[in-house]
C-alpha positions as CSV (number, residue, x, y, z in Angstrom):
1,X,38.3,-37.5,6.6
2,X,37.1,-38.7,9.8
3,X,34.6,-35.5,9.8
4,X,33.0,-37.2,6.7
5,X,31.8,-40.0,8.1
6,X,29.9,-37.8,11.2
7,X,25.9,-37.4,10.1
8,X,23.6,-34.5,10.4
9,X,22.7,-35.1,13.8
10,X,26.1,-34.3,14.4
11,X,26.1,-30.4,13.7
12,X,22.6,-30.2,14.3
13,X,23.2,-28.4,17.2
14,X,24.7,-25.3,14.8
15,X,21.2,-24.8,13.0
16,X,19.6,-24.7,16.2
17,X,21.9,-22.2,18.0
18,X,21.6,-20.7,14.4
19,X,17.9,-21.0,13.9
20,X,16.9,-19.0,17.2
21,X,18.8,-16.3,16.2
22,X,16.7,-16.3,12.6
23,X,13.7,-16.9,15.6
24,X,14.6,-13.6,17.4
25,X,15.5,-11.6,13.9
26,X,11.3,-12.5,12.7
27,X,10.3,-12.3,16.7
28,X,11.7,-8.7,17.0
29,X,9.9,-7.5,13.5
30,X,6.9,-9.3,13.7
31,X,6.6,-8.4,17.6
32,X,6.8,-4.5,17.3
33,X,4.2,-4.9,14.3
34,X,1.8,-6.6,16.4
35,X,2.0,-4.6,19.2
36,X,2.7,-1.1,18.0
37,X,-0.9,-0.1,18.6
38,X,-0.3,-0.9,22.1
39,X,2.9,1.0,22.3
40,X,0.8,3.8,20.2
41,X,-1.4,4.1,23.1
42,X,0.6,3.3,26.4
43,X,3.6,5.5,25.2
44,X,0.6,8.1,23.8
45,X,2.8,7.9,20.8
46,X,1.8,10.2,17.3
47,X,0.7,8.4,14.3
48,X,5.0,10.0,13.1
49,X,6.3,8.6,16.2
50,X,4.6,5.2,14.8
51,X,6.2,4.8,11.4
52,X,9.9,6.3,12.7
53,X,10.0,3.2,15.0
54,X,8.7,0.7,12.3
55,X,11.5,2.7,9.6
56,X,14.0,2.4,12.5
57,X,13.8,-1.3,13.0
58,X,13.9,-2.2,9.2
59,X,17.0,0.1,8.6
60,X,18.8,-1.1,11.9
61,X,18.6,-4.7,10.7
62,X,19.9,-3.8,7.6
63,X,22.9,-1.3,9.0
64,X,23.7,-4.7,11.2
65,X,23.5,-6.7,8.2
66,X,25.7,-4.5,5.6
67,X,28.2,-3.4,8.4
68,X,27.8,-6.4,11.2
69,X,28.9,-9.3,9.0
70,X,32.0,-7.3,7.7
71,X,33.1,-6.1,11.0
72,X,32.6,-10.1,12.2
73,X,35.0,-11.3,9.8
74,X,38.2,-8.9,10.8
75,X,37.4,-10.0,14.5
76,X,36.1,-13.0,14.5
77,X,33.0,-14.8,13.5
78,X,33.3,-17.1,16.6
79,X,33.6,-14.3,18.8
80,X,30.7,-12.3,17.3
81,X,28.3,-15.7,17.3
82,X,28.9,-16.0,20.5
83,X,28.0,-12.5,21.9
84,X,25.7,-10.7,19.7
85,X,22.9,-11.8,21.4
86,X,23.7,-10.2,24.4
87,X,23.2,-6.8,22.4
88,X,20.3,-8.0,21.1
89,X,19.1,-8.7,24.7
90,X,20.0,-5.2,26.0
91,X,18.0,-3.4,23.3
92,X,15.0,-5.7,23.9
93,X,15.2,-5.1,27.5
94,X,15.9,-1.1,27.2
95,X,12.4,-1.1,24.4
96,X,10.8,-3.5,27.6
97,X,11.4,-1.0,30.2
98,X,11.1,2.4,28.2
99,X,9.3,5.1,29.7
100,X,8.9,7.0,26.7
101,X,9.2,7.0,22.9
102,X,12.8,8.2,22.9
103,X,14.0,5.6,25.3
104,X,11.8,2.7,23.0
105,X,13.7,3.8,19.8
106,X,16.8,3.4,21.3
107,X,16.0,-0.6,22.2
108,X,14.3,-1.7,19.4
109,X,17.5,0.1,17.0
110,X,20.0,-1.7,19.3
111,X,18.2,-4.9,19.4
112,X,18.0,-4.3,15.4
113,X,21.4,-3.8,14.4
114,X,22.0,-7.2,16.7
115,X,19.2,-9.1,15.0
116,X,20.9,-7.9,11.0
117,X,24.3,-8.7,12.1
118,X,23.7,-12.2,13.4
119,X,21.7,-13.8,10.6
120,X,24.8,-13.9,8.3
121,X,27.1,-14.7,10.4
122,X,25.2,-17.6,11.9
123,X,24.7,-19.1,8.6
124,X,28.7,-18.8,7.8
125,X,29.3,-20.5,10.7
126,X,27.2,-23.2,9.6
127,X,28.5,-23.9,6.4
128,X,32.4,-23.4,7.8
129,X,31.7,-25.4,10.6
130,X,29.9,-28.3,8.2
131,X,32.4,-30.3,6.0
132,X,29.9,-31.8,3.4
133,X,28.1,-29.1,1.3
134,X,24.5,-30.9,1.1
135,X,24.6,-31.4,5.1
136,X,25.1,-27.5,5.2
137,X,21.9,-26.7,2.9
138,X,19.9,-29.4,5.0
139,X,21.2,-27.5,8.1
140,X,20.6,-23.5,6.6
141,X,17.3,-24.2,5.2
142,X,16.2,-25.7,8.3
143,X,16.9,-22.4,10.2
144,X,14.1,-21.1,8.4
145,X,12.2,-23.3,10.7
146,X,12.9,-20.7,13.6
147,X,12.1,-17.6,11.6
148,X,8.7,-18.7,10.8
149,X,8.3,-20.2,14.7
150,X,9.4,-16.5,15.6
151,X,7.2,-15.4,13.6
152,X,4.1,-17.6,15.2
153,X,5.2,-17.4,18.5
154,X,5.1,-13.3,18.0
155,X,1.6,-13.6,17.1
156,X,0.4,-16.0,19.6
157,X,1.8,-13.9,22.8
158,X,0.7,-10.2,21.0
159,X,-3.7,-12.0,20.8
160,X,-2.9,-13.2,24.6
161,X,-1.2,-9.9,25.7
162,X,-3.6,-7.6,23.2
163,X,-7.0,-6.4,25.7
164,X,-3.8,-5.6,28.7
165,X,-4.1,-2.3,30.1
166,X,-1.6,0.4,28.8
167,X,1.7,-0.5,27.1
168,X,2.0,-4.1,29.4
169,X,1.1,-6.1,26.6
170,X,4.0,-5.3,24.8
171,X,6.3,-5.3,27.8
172,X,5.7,-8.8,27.9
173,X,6.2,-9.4,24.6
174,X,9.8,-7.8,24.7
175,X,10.4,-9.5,28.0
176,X,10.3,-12.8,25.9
177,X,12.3,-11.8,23.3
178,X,15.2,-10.4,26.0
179,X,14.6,-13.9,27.8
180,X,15.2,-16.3,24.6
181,X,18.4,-13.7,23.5
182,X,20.0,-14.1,26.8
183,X,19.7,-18.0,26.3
184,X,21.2,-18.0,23.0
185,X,24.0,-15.5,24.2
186,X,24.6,-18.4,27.1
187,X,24.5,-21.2,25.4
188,X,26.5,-20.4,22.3
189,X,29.3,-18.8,24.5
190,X,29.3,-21.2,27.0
191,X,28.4,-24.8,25.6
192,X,31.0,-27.0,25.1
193,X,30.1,-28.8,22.0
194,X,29.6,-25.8,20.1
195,X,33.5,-25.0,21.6
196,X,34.6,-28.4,19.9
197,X,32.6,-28.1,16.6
198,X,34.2,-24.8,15.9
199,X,37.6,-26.1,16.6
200,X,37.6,-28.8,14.4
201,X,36.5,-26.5,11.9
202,X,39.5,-24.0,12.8
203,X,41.6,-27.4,12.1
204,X,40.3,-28.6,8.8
205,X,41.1,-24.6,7.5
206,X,44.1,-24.9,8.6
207,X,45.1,-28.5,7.1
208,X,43.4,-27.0,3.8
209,X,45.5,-23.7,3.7
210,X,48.3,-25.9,4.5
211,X,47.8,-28.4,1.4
212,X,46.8,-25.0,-1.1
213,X,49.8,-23.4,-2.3
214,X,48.1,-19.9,-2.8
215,X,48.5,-17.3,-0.2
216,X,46.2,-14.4,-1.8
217,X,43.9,-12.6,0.6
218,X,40.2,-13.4,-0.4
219,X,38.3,-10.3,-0.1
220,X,34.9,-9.1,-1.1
221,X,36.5,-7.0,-3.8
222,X,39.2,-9.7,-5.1
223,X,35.8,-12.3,-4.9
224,X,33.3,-10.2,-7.0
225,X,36.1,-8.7,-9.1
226,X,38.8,-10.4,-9.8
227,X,39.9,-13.4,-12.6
228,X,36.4,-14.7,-11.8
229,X,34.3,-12.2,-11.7
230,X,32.2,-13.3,-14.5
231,X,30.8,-16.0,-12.5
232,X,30.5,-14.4,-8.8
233,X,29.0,-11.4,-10.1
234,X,26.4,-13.5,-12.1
235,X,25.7,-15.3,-8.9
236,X,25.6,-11.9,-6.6
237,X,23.1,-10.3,-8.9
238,X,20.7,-13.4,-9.6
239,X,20.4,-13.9,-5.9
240,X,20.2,-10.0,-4.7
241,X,17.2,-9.5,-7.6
242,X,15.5,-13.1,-6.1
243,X,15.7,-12.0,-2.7
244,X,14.4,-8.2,-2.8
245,X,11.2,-9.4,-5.0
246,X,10.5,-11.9,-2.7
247,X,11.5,-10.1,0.3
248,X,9.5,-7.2,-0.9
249,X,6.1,-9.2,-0.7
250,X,7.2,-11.1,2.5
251,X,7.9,-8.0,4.5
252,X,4.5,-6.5,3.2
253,X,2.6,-9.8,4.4
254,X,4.8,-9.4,7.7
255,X,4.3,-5.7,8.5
256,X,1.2,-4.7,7.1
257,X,-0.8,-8.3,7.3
258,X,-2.9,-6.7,9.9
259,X,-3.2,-3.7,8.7
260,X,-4.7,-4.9,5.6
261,X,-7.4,-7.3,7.6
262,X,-8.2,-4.2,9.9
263,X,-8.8,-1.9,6.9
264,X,-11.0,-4.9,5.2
265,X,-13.2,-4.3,8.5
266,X,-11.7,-7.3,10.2
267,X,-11.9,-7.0,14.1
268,X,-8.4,-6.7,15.7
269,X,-9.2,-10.2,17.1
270,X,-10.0,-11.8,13.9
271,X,-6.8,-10.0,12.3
272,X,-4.5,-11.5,14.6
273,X,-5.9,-15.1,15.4
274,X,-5.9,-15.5,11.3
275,X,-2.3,-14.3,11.4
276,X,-1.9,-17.3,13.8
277,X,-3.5,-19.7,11.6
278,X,-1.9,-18.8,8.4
279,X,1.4,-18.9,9.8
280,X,0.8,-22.7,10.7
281,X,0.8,-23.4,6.9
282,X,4.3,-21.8,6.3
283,X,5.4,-23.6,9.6
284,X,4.5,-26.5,7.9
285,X,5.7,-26.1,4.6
286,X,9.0,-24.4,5.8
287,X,9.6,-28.0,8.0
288,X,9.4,-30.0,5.0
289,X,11.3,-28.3,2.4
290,X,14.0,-27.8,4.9
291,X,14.4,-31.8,4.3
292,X,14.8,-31.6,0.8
293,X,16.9,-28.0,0.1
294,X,20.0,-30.6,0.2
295,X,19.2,-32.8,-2.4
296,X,17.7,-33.1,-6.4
297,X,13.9,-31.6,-5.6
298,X,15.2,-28.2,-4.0
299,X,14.5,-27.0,-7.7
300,X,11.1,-28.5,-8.4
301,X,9.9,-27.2,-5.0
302,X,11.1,-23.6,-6.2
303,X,9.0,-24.1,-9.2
304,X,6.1,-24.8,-7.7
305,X,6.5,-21.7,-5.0
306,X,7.1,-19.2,-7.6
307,X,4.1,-20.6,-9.1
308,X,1.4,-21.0,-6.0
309,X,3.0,-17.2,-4.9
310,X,2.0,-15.6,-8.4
311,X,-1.3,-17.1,-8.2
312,X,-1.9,-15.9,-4.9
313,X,-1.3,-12.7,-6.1
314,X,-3.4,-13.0,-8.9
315,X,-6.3,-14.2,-7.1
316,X,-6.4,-11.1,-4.5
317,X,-6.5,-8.9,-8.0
318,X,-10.1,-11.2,-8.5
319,X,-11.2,-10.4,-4.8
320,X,-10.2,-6.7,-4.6
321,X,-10.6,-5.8,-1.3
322,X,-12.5,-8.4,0.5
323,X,-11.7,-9.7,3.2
324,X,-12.1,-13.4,2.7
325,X,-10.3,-12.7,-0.6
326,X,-7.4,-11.5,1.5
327,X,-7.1,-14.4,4.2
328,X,-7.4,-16.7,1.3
329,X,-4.7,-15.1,-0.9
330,X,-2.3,-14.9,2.7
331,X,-2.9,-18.6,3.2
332,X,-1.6,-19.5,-0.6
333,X,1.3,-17.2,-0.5
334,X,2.2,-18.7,2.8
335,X,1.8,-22.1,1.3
336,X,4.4,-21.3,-1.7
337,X,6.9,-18.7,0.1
338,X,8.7,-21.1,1.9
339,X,9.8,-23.2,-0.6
340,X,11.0,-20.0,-3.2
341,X,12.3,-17.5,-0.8
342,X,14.4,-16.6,2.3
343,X,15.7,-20.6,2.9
344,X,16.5,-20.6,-1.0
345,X,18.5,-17.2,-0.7
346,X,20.7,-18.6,2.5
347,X,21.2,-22.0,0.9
348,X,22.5,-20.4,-2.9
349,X,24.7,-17.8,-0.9
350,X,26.3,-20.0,1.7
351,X,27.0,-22.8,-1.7
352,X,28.1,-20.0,-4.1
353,X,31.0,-18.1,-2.2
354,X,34.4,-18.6,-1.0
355,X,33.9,-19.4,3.1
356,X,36.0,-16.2,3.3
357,X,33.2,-13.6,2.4
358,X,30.3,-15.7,2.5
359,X,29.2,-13.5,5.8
360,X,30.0,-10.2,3.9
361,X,28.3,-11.3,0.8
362,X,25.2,-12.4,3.0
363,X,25.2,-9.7,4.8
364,X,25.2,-7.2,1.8
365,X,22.6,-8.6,0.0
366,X,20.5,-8.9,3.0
367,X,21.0,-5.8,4.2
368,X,20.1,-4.0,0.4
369,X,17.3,-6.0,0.4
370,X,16.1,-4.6,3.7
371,X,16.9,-1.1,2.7
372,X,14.4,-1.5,-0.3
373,X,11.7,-3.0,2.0
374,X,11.9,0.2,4.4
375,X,12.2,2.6,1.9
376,X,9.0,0.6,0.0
377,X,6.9,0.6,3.5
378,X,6.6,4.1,3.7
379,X,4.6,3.8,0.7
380,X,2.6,0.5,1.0
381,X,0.0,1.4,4.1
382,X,-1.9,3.1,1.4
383,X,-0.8,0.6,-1.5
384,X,-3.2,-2.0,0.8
385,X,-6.3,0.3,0.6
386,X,-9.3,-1.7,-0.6
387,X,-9.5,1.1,-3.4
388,X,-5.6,0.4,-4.4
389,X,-5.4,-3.3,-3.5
390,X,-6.1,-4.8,-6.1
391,X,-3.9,-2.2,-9.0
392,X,-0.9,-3.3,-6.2
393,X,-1.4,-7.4,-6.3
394,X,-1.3,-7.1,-10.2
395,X,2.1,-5.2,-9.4
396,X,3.5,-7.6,-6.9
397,X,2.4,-10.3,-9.2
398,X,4.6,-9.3,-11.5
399,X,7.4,-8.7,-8.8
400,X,7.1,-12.4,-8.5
401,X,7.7,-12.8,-11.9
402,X,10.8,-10.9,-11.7
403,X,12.1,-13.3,-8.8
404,X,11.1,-16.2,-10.4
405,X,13.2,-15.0,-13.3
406,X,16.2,-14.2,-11.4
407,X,15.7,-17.6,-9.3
408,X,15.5,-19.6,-12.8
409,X,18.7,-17.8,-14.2
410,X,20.8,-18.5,-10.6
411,X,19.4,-22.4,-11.0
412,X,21.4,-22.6,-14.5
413,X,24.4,-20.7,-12.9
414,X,24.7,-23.5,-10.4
415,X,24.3,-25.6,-13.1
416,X,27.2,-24.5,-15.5
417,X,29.4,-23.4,-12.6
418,X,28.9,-25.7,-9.6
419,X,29.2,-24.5,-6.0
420,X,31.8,-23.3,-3.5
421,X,32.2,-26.5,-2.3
422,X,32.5,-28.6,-5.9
């Protein structure tokens, strides 16, 4: 096929229409964490008012994610690509502009149901759009690019914002998010190669329908329970356990990072400039895996994450509390997350799963997984004590265990039964 022969640079443009969408998902969860002592004070918010936004945001992502990525895929996934960001930009802007905490709930729950539906959804376009199923892993790891640049980014403009007067800070901070969201929506809806990539995809499913004699409905339910159930359900539940025991320890690290440095008697300053630095090393390391999740050392590199990741954790148990011990321990997770988490977890789903339910399937498991990280944060502010810290790494190390486990076991799956696209 003449689509064959086209290289990576090609459909490059898909992973990075793609990857600031994964840029705005980590900009809008990072960004309220950083600045919701500023909101706290310029909205004169209570300490209740606090943790219903932070709850709010976390289950809005995953309500977008669950129900988003279904509702995409009876109306189009073109369509909903195309537009979501434009929702996403209206909530930022309303949580920019609010007045009060009522009006700032509103925004950042809009904003979040936008942010959960678009992550799978931009991946399935990837991988439908993409003919050759190692181009496609290249292309959806590298979207994990974004997420940690949105994660950076969030922390670089929360420290310059941070010593504002009042709630400005994080008016800013939203502003940028609604600024990059109204880009996306603009340039996926309006750009022209992006209009000829997706019909040539819409082409090559038809000529493939066409040539395949079958005319059964894929569904979810025919998918994960039908004549092959053995296998997809092996795959569904090796990846859901990965992804909420490593998405578990990521969205601790994400939401409570601070916290923890604060409560080790780090200065606000220090807490966030560290956050800066230490997200540089999974910049880094995210970059450079991102080349290899196509081909033989994806595995290896998985390996060796699980491994760095469950000695991080085992190292904070030796440091308690301290704060050095914490920075330290942050700065070795970071180094091993990127190459045995969230770009892993995109990469197995978008390989395992008929093109037809990929985006439900995504979206299910990402949106359980974020479920189990809001219902966990309610808990974990005083899991990150200096008096509980250490009792909690020893736990978490052996959450990373449990992933690991779970990672290992979907490695031999692929194994024994290939992928989608084999």
């Amino acid at each position: 096929m003449e689509t064959m022969a086209k290289d990576l640079s090609y459909y490059k443009p898909l992973a990075n229409a793609a990857g600031i969408g994964s840029m705005l998902g980590s900009g809008i969860i990072v960004g309220l964490a950083a600045t919701i002592s500023v909101w706290q004070t310029g909205l004169h918010l209570t300490n209740g008012q606090v943790g219903i936004l932070s709850g709010a945001l976390t289950f809005a992502i995953a309500f977008g994610s669950l129900f988003g990525a279904r509702l995409a895929e009876s109306i189009g996934l073109t369509k909903v690509f195309n537009s979501i960001n434009l929702m996403y930009a209206i909530g930022a802007g309303i949580a920019m502009f609010a007045p009060n905490y009522t009006v700032l709930l509103v925004g950042i729950i809009i904003a979040g149901v936008a942010s959960g539906t678009d992550l799978p959804i931009s991946l399935t376009v990837i991988s439908r759009d993409t003919p050759d199923s190692d181009m496609t892993a290249k292309l959806v790891s590298s979207t994990q690019i974004y997420w940690q640049a949105g994660i950076f980014i969030s922390y670089i403009c929360s420290f310059l914002v941070s010593k504002m007067a009042g709630a400005t800070g994080a008016r800013i901070v939203f502003a940028i998010l609604t600024v990059f969201a109204i880009i996306t929506w603009l340039w996926r809806s309006f750009s022209g190669r992006f209009r000829g990539l997706h019909e040539e995809a819409a082409e090559r499913i038809a000529s493939e329908k066409d040539n395949n004699e079958s005319t059964v409905k894929v569904s979810v339910t025919s998918v994960l329970f039908g004549k092959s159930k053995g296998k997809f359900l092996s795959f569904f539940f090796a990846i859901l356990i990965f992804y909420i025991g490593w998405n578990l320890l990521a969205n601790t690290w994400g939401q409570f990072q601070t916290f923890m440095m604060v409560k080790a008697d780090a200065s606000q300053s220090l807490a966030t400039g560290a956050g800066i630095v230490l997200n540089i090393i999974a910049f880094v390391v995210s970059m450079i895996f991102s080349s290899i999740a196509g081909g033989k050392h994806r595995n290896t590199g998985f390996v060796i994450g699980s491994i760095i990741m469950f000695l991080a954790m085992i190292g904070l148990t030796l440091g308690g509390g301290n704060l050095v011990a914490i920075i330290l321990a942050i700065g070795f997770y970071n180094l091993g997350s990127p190459m045995a988490g969230e770009a892993l977890y995109k990469v197995w789903t978008q390989e395992s799963f008929p093109i037809e339910v990929r985006s439900s399937i995504q979206g299910i498991i990402n949106g359980t997984s974020r479920v189990c990280c809001a219902l966990f944060a309610f808990i974990t502010p005083a899991l990150v004590m200096p008096n509980t810290i250490k009792l909690t790494m020893w736990c978490f190390a052996g959450v990373v265990a449990i992933s690991f486990i779970a990672g290992l076991i979907m490695v031999n799956l692929q194994k024994k039964y290939g992928r989608a696209e084999d």
